[in-house]
N, CA and C atoms as an extended XYZ file, in Angstrom:
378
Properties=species:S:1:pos:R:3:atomname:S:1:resname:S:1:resid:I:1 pbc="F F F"
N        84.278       45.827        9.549 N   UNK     1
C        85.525       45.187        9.194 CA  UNK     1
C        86.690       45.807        9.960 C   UNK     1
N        87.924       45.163       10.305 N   UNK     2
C        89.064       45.117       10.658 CA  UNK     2
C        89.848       45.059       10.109 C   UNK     2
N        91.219       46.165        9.768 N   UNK     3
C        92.361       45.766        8.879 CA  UNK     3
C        93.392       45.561        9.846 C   UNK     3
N        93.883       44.966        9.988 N   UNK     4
C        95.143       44.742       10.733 CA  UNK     4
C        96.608       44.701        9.531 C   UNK     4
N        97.355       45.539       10.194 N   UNK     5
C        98.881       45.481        9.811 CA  UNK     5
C       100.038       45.472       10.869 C   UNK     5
N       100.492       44.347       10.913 N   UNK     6
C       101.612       43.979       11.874 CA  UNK     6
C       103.308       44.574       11.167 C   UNK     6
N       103.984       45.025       11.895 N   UNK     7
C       105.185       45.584       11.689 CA  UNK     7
C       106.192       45.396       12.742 C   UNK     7
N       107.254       45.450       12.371 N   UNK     8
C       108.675       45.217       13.518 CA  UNK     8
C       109.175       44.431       13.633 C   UNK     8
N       109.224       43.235       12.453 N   UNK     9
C       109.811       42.260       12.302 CA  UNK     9
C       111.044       42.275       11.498 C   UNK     9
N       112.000       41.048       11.778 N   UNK    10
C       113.160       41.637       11.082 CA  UNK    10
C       114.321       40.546       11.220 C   UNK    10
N       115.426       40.374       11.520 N   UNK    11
C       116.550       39.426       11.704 CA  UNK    11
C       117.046       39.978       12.944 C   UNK    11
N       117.464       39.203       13.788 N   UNK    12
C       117.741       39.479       14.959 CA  UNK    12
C       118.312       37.943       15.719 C   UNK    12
N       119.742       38.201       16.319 N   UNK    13
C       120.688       37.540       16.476 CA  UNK    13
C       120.126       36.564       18.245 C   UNK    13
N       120.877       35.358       18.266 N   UNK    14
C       120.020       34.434       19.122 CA  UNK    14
C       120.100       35.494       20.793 C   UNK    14
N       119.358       35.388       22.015 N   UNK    15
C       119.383       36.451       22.665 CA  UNK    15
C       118.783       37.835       22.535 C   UNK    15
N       118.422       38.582       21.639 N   UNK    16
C       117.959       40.384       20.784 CA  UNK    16
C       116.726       39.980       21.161 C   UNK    16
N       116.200       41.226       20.736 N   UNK    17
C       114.828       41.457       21.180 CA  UNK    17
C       114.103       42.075       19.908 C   UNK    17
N       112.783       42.138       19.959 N   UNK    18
C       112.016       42.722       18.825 CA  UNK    18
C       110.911       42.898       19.269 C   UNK    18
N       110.296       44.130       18.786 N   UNK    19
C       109.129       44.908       19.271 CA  UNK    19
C       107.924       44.817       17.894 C   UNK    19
N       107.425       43.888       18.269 N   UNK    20
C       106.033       43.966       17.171 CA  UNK    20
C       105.081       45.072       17.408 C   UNK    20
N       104.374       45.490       16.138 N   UNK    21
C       103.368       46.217       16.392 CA  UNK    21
C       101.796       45.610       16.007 C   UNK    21
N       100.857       45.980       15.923 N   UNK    22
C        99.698       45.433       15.311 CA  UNK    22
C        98.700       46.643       15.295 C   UNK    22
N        98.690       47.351       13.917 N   UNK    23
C        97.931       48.532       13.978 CA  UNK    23
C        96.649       48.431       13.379 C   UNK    23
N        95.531       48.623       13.843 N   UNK    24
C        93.997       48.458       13.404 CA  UNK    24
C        93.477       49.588       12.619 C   UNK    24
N        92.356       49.659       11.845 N   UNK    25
C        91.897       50.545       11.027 CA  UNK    25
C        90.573       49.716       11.018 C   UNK    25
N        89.232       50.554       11.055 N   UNK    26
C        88.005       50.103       10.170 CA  UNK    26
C        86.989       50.060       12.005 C   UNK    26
N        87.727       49.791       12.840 N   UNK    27
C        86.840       49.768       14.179 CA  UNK    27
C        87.974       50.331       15.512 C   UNK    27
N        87.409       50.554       16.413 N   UNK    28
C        88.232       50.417       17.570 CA  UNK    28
C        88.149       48.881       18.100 C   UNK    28
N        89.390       48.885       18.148 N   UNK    29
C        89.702       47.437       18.973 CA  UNK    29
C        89.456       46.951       20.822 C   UNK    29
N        88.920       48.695       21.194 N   UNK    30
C        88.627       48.627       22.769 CA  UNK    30
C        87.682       46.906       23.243 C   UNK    30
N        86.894       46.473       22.164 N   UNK    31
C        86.103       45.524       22.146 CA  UNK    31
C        86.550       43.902       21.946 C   UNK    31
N        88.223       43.942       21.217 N   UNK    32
C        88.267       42.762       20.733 CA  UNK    32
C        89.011       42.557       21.663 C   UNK    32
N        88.827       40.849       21.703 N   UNK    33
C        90.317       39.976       22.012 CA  UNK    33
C        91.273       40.343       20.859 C   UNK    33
N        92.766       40.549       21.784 N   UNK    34
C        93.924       40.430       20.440 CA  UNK    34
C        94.637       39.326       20.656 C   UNK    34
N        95.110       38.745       19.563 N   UNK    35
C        95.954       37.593       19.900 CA  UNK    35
C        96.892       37.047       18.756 C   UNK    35
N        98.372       36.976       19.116 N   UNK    36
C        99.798       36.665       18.454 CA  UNK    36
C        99.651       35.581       18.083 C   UNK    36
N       100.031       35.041       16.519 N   UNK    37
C       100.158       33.691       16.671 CA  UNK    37
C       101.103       33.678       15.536 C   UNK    37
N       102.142       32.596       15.602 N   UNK    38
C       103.330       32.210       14.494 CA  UNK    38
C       102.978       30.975       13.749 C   UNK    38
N       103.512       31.222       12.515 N   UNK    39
C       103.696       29.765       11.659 CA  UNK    39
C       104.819       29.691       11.495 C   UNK    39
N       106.205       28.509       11.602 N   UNK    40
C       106.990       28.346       10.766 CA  UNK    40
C       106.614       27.413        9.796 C   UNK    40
N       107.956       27.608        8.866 N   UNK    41
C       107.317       26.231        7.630 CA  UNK    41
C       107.711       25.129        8.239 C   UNK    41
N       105.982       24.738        7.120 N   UNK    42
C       105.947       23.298        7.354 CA  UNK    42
C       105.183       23.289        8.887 C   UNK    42
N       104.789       24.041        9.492 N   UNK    43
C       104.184       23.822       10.822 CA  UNK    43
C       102.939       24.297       11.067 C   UNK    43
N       102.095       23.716       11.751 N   UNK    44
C       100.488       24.898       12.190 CA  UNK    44
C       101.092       26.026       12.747 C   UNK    44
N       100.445       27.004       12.339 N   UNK    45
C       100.174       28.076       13.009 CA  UNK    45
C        99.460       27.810       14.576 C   UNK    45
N       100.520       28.285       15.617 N   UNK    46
C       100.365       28.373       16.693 CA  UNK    46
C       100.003       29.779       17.645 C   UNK    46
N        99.278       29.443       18.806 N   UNK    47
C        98.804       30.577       19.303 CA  UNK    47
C       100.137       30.766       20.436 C   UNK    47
N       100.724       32.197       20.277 N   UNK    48
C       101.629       32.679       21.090 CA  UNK    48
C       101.071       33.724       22.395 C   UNK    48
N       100.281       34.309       22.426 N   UNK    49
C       100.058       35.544       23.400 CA  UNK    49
C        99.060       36.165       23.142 C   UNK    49
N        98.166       36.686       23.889 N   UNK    50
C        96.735       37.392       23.746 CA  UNK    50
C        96.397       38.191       24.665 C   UNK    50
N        96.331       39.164       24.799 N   UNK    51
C        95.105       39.866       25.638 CA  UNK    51
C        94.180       39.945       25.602 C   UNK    51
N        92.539       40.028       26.203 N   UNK    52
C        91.566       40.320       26.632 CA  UNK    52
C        91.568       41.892       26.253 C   UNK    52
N        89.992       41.972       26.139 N   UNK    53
C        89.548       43.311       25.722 CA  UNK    53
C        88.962       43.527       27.388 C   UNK    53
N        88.678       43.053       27.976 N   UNK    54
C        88.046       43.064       29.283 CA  UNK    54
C        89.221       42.761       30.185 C   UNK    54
N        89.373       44.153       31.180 N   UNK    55
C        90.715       43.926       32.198 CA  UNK    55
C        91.833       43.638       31.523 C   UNK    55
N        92.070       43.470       30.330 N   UNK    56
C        93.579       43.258       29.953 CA  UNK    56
C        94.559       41.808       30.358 C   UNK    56
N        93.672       40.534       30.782 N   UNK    57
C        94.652       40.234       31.148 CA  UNK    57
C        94.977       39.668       29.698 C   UNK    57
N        96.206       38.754       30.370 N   UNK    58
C        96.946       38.126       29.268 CA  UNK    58
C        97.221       37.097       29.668 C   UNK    58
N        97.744       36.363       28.142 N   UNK    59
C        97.620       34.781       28.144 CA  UNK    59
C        98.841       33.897       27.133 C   UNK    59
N        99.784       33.006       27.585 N   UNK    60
C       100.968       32.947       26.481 CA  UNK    60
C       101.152       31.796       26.682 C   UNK    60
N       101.969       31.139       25.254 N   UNK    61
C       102.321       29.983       25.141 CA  UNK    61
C       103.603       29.579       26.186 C   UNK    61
N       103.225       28.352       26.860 N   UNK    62
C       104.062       27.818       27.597 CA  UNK    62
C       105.738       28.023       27.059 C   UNK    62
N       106.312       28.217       25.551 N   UNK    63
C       107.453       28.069       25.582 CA  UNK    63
C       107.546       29.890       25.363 C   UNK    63
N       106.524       30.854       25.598 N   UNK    64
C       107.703       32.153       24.990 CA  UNK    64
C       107.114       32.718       26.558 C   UNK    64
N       106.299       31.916       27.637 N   UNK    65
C       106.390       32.481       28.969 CA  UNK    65
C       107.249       33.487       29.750 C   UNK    65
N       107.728       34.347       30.430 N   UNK    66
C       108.610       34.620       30.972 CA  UNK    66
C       109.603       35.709       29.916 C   UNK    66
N       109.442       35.283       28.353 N   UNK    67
C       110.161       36.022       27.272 CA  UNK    67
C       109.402       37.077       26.244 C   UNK    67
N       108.073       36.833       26.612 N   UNK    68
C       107.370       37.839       25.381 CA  UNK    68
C       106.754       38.612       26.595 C   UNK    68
N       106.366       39.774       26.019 N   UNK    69
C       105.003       40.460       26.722 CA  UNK    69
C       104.116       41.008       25.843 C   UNK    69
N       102.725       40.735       25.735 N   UNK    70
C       102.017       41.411       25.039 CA  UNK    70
C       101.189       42.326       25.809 C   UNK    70
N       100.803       43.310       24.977 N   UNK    71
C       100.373       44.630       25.767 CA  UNK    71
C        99.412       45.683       24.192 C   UNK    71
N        98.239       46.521       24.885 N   UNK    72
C        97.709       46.971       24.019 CA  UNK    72
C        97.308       48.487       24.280 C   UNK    72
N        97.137       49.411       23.420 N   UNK    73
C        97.046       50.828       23.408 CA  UNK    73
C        95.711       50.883       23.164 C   UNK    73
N        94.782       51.173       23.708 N   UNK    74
C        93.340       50.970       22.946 CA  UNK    74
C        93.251       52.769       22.276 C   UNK    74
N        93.879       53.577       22.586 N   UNK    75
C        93.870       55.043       22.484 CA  UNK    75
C        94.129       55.115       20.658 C   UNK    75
N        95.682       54.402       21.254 N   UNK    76
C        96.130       54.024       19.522 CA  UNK    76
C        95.809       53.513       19.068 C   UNK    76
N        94.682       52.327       19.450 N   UNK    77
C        94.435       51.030       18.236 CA  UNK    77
C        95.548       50.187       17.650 C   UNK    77
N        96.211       49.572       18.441 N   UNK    78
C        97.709       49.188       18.665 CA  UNK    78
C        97.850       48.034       19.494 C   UNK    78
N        98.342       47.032       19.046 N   UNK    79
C        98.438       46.032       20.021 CA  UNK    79
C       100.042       45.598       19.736 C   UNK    79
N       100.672       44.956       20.776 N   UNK    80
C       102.415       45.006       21.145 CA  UNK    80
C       102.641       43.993       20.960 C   UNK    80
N       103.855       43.357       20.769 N   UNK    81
C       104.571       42.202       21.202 CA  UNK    81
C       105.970       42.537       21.525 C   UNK    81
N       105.936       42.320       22.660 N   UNK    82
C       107.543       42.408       23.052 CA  UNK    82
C       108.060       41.142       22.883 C   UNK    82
N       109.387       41.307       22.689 N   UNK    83
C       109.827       39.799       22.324 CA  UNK    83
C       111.757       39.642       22.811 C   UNK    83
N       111.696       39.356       23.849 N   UNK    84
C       113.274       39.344       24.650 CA  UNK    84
C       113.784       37.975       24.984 C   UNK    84
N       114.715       37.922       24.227 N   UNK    85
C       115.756       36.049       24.885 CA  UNK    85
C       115.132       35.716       23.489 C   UNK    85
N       115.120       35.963       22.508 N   UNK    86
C       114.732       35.198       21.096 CA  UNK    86
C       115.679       34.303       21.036 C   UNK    86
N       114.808       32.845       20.605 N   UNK    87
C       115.846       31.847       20.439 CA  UNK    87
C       115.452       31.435       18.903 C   UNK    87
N       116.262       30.475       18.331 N   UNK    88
C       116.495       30.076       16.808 CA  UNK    88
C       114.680       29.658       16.757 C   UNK    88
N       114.028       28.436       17.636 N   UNK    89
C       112.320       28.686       17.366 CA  UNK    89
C       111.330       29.355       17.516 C   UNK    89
N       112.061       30.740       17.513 N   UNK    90
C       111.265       31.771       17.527 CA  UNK    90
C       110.798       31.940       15.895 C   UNK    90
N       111.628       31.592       15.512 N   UNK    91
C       111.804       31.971       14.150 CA  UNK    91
C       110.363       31.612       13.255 C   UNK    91
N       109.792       32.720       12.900 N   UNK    92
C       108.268       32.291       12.458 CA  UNK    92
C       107.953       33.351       11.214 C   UNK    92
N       106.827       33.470       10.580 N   UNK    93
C       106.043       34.375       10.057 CA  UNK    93
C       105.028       34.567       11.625 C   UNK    93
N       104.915       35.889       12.153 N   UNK    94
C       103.909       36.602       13.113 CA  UNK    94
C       102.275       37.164       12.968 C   UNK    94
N       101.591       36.809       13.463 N   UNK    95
C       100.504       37.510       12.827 CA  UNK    95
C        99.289       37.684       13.934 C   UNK    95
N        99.225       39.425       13.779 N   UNK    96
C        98.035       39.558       14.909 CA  UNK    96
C        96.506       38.884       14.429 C   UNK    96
N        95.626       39.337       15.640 N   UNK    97
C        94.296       38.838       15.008 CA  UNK    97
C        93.289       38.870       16.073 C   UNK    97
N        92.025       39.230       15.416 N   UNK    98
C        91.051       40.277       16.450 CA  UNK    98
C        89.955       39.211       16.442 C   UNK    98
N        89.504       39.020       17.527 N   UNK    99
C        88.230       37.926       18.176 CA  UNK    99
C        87.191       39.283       18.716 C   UNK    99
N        86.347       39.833       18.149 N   UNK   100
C        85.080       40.202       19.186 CA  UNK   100
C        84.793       39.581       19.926 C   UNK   100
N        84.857       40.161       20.919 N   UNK   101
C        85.025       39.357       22.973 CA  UNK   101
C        83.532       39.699       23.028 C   UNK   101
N        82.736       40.526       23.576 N   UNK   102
C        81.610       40.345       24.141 CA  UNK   102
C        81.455       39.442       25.203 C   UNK   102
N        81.104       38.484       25.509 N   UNK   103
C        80.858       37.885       26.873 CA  UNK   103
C        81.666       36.635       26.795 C   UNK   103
N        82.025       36.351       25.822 N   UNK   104
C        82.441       35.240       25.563 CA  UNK   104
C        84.205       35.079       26.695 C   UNK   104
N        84.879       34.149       26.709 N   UNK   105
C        85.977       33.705       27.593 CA  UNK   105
C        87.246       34.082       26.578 C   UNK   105
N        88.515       34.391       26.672 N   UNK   106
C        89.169       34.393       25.594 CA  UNK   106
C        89.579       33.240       25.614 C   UNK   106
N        90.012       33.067       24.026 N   UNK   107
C        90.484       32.188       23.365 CA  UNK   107
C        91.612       31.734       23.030 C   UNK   107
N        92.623       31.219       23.103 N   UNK   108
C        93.555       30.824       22.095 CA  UNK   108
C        93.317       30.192       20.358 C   UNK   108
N        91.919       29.788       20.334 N   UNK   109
C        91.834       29.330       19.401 CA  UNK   109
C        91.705       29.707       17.742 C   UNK   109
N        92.400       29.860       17.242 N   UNK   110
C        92.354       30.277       15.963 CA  UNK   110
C        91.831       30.557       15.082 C   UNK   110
N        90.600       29.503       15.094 N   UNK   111
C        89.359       29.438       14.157 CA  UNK   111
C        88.211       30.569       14.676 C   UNK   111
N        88.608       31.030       15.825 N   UNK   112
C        87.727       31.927       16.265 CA  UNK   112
C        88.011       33.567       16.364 C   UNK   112
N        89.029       33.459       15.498 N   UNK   113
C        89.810       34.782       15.562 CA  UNK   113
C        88.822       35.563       13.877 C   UNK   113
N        88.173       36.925       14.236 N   UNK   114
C        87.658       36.977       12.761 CA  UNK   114
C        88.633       37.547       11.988 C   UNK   114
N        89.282       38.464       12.470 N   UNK   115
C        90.268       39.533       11.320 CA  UNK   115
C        92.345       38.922       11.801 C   UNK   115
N        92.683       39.078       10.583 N   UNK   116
C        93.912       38.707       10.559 CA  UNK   116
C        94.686       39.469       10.145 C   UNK   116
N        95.817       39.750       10.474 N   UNK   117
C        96.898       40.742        9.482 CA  UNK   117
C        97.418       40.124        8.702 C   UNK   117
N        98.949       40.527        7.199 N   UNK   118
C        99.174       39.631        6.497 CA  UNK   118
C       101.143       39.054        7.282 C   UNK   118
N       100.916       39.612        8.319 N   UNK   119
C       101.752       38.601        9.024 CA  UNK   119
C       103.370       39.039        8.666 C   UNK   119
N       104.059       38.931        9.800 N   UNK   120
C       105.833       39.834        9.541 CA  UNK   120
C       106.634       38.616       10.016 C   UNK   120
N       107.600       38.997        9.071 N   UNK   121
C       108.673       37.736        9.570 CA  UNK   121
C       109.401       38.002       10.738 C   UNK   121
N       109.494       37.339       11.268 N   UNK   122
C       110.748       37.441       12.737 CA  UNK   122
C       112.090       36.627       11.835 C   UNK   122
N       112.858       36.309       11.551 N   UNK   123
C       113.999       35.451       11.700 CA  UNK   123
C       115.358       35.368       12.807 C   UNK   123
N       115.265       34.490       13.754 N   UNK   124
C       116.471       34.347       14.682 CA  UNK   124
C       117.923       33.712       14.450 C   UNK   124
N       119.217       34.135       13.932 N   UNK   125
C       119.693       33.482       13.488 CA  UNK   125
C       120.886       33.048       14.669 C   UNK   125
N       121.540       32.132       15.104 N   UNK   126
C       122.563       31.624       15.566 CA  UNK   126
C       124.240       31.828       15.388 C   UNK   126
């Protein structure tokens, strides 16, 4: 098993920045896919940003391109979200979430994510 707890969420004015965390317990994460994904209300939960457990790369939603970076500590068991140019639809509940990679391709997909955290609010206000 995997516990995930996400932290660093908070209110933060249109433009600010915010530094997510995603801290693991129960395995090392050197093995998993990690991957960001937001709900606002009333909306699916969408996939925002992921890294690969293999080479690191990374992978992001067409609208936070260019504005997020995700990045992971495998030492710490720690996975990042940087988050710069926040605009008002940023505005979500956040939530990491661990895919055992093994050979498989990463994913964006959700249903394939096994462990979840219980998710931090961002709010962007105007």
């Amino acid at each position: 098993q995997v516990q995930l707890v996400e932290s660093g969420g908070g209110l933060v004015q249109v433009g600010g920045s915010l530094r997510l965390s995603c801290a693991a317990s129960g395995r090392a994460l050197s093995m998993y896919d990690l991957g960001w994904f937001r709900q606002a209300p009333g909306k699916e939960r969408e996939f925002v940003a992921g890294i690969s457990w293999r080479g690191g790369s990374t992978s992001y939603a067409d609208s936070v391109k260019g504005r997020f970076t995700v990045s992971r500590d495998n030492a710490k068991n720690t996975a990042y979200l940087q988050m710069n140019s926040l605009k008002p639809e940023d505005t979500a509940v956040y939530y990491c979430a661990a895919n055992y990679g093994g050979l498989r391709p990463f994913t964006r997909t959700k249903s394939a994510y096994d462990y979840w955290g219980q998710g931090t609010q961002v709010t962007v206000s105007s």
